[in-house]
Residue, then its C-alpha position, 0 to 999 in steps of 0.5 A: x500500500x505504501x507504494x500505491x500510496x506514493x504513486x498516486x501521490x506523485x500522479x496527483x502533483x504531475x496533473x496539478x502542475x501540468x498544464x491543463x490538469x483537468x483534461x489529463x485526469x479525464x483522459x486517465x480515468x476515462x482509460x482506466x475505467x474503460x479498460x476495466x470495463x473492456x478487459x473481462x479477464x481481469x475479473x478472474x483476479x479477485x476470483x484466483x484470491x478468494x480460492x487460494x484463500x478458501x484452500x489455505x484456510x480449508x486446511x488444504x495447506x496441511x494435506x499438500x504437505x504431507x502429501x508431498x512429504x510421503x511423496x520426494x520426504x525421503x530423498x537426501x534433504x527431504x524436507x526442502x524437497x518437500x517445501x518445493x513440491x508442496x509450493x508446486x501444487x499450491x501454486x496451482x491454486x494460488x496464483x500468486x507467490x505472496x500467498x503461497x509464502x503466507x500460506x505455507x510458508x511458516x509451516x514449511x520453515x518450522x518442520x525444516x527448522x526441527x530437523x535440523x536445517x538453518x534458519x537463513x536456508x529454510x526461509x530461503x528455499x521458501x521464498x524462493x520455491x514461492x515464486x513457482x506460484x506465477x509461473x505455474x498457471x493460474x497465475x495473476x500476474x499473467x492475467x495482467x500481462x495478457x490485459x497489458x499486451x494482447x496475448x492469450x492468458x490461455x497460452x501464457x498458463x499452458x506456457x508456464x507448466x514447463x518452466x515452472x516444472x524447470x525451476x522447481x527441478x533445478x531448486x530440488x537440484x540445489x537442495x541436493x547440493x546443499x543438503x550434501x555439504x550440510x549433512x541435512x537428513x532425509x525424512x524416514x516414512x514409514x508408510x504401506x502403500x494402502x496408507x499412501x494411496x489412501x492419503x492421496x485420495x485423501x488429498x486428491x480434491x485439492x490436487x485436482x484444482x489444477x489438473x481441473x483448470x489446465x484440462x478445461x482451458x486446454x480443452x476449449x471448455x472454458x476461459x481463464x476467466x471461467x477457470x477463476x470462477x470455477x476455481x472458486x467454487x471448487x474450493x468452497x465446495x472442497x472446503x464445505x463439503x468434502x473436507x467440512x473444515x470451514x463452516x458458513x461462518x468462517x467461510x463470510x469471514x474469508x469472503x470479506x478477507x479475499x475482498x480486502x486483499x482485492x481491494x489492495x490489489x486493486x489500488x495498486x493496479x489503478x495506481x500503476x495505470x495512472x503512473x503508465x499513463x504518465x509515462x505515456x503522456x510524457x513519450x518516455x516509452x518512444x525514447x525508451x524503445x529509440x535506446x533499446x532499439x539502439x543498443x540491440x542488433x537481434x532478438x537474443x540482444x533485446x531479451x538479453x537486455x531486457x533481462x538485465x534491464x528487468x532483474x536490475x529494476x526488481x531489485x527496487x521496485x514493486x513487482x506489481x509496478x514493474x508489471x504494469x508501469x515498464x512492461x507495457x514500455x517494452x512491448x512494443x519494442x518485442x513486437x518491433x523485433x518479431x517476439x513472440x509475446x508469450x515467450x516474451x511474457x513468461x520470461x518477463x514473468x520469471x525475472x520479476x519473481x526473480x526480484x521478488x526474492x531479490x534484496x533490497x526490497x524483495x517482497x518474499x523475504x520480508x514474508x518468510x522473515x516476518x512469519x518466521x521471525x528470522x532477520x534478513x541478516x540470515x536470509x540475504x547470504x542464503x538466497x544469494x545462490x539461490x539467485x544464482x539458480x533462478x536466474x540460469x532457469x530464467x537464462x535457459x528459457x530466455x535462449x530456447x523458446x520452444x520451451x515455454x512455447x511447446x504445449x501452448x502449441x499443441x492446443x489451438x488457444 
């Protein structure tokens, strides 16, 4: 909010001291509400909070858990496998990295914590392993993209099951390589077959949302947006009926809770708009796309640029921001040099996770620090390689587009 806040601010003193202020805010409200009403996707925004809210608070958090620990639990460093396969499948729940390190993060850096692992590590891998959540469909950040930049959500989602499949192998990777310099342990399970196949009935609802949206999307049998509907009522239903661990009552009190954290959301988007806007007036993005296209002889050059641009500007600036005041800067300057804007949003996508996790201000570390109680003094040396890791992931997809552009491929959306 402190940042919606400052931008709005600096928005309001912009249109007092340029000329004509009360033209320049018509023409801004009247975009920001038009938009609003012609991009219906974004509808699926409040819709993704309020299920990702019903699971967590639906007891769905501690099902993924323990199902993902009988599942990758006994591997060297078990428990940070399990902190990375769990935020896997709750990302495809969630949409969002900020709820999944509020959802499971605290309980993912205790169970690490009592076996023994580093505080500094255990709120690290969980911020990191949190940014699966965007990247992994449904994602909000690629429904704001897609409003941004034209390009189908459907095939940003499908876009995003491959990396985000990708980063989460390459943090289980890292865990091995840390895990064996540590002499973290492995999870004992001891759990007959019947037993595990009766917890993954057990957890089999809540593993189903994704497979659920994926297959319609894929499918033709819905839109993105549809899918954030039906999201959300397959979770109350889960959480009412199959589960019956919220009740009426507490099911009303999430429903104000989703709303207040729409409402944040939404400032934001509406402070960023009028920012961009700004931007816009003032032709920075036409002398932005004159540099850009200056420095940059090929395509490899531009992401490359990009890239750099990007992870440099996440660093010190608000995801939300960056997505919606730059990218909308850099569109037109892919479609200029033939990018396909799927690719080009996935990539982006990842490099601004990749600042969330980044310091000085990076949103997730603040999270994991503030639900655990472990300082950033601990966290910052920790995530640095772990950086490191993120950012080959981010190299990879950037080099080979056929990557993220694969299964979107495949389908017709």
């Amino acid at each position: 909010m402190p940042i919606a806040i400052a931008m709005l601010a600096a928005s309001v003193l912009y249109f007092m001291i340029e000329p004509g202020p009360v033209a320049t805010v018509e023409m801004v409200t009247t975009q920001f509400v038009s938009q609003l009403h012609v991009k219906f996707v974004m509808i699926a925004i409040p819709l993704f909070i309020f299920a990702a809210r019903v699971m967590n608070e639906g007891g769905v958090t501690d099902l993924i858990f323990n199902w993902a620990l009988t599942l990758v639990g006994r591997f060297r460093g078990g428990m940070g496998h399990v902190n990375v396969v769990a935020s896997l499948i709750f990302s495809g729940m969630s949409g969002a990295a900020t709820a999944d390190a509020a959802g499971l993060g605290l309980m993912e850096i205790r169970a690490m914590q009592k076996r023994g692992y580093d505080d500094g590590f255990a709120c690290a891998i969980t911020a990191a392993s949190a940014t699966i959540g965007p990247i992994f469909p449904p994602s909000i950040p690629m429904i704001l993209y897609a409003t941004l930049s034209g390009a189908s959500v459907g095939a940003l989602f499908l876009g995003g099951i491959i990396p985000g499949v990708l980063l989460a192998l390459f943090l289980m990777a890292y865990v091995v390589f840390i895990s064996r310099r540590r002499n973290y342990p492995a999870e004992t399970i001891k759990i007959t077959v019947a037993q595990w196949l009766l917890m993954t009935l057990r957890a089999l609802p809540a593993l189903l949302t994704p497979v659920i949206l994926l297959a319609g999307i894929y499918g033709g049998m819905f839109t993105p947006t549809e899918g954030g509907a039906i999201a959300a009522v397959w979770a109350v239903f889960v959480g009412l009926v199959i589960y019956r661990t919220m009740g009426l009552s507490r099911l009303l009190v999430v429903l104000v809770e989703s709303a207040e954290m729409t409402a944040i959301v939404a400032v934001k988007i509406g402070a960023a708009f009028a920012f961009s806007f700004i931007i816009s007036f003032e032709q920075i993005s036409q002398h932005l796309t004159a540099i850009m296209l200056d420095f940059s002889s090929s395509k490899l050059m531009l992401l490359l640029l990009v890239n750099v641009t990007f992870l440099v500007l996440g660093m010190v600036i608000d995801t939300m921001v960056l997505l919606i005041v730059f990218v909308p800067l850099v569109i037109p300057i892919a479609v200029a040099f033939d990018i396909d804007l799927v690719h080009f949003g996935v990539v982006l996508i990842l490099n601004m996770m990749i600042g969330l996790s980044t310091p000085p201000v990076g949103g997730l570390l603040f999270i994991t620090s503030a639900v655990s109680g472990v300082p950033l003094s601990k966290i910052i040396p920790e995530i640095l390689p772990i950086i490191g890791v993120m950012i080959l992931v981010l190299i990879l997809i950037t080099l080979v587009p056929a990557i993220v552009l694969f299964i979107p491929g495949l389908s017709a959306i």
